[in-house]
PLY file of the C-alpha trace (Angstrom):
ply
format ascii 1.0
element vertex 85
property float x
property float y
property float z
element edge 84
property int vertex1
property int vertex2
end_header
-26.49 52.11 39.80
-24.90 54.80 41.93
-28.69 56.07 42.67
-30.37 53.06 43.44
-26.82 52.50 46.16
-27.91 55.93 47.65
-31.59 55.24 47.44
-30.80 52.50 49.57
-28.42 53.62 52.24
-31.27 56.69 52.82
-33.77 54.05 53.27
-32.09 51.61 55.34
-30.48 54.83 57.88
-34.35 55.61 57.94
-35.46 52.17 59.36
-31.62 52.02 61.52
-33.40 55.11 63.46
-37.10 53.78 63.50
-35.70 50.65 65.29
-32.16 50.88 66.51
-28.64 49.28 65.76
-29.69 46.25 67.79
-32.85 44.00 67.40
-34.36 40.91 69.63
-32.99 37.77 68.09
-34.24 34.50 68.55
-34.53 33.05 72.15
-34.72 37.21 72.71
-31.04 38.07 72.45
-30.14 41.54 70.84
-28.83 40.67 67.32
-27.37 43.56 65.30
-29.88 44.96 62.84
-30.00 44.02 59.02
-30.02 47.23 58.37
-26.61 48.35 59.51
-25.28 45.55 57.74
-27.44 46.88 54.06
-26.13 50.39 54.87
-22.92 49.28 55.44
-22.08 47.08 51.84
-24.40 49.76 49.96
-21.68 52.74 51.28
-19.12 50.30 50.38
-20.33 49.49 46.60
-21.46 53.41 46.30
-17.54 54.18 47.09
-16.54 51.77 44.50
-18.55 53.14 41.98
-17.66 56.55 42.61
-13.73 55.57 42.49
-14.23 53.95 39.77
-15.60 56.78 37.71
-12.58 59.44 39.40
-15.50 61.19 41.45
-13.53 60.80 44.90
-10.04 62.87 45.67
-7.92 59.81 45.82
-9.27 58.49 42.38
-9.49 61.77 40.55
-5.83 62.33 40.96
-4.83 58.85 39.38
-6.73 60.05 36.02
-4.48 61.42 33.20
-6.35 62.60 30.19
-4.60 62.95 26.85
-3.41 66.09 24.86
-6.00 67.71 23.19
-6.07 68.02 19.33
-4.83 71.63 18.23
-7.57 74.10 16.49
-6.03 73.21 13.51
-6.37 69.29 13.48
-10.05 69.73 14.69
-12.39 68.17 12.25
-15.77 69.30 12.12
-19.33 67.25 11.63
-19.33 68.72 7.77
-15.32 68.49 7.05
-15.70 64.74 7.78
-18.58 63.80 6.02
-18.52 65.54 3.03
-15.09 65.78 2.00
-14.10 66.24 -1.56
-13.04 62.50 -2.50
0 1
1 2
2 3
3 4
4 5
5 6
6 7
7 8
8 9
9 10
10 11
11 12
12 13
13 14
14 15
15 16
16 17
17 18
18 19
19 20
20 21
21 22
22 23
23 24
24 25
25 26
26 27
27 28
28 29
29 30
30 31
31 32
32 33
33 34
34 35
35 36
36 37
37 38
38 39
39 40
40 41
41 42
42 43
43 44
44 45
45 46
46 47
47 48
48 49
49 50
50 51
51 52
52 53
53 54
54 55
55 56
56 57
57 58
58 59
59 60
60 61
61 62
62 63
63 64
64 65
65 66
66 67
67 68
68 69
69 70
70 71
71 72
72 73
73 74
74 75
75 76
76 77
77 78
78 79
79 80
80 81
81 82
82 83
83 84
């Protein structure tokens, strides 16, 4: 998901600089380009996504992982499955 949001923003800058932030509209008035408006909610939904995951600053410091299980209390792949029962 995150991809196909930045796939998108690089496309739609690419076609903001091939024709400009404003277009001819009907009756030939300058109309803002779709493409501002696509770059625009696809930066707003790739932020989203990224908070939402902890990958920006603001997000990463509201995540609060648990305490880790001592060496001791570890149980490995074999210790679990083939336990004397």
């Amino acid at each position: 998901m995150l991809c196909n949001l930045l796939v998108r923003i690089d496309e739609a800058e690419k076609q903001l600089a091939k024709f400009g932030l404003l277009m001819k509209g009907e009756n030939a008035y300058p109309v803002v380009s779709p493409y501002f408006y696509i770059v625009n909610r696809a930066q707003r939904d790739a932020m989203r996504v990224l908070a939402e995951f902890g990958l920006t600053p603001s997000s990463r410091s509201r995540i609060h992982a648990e305490r880790g299980l001592a060496e001791s209390e570890v149980v490995t792949g074999n210790e679990r499955f083939f336990r004397g029962n």
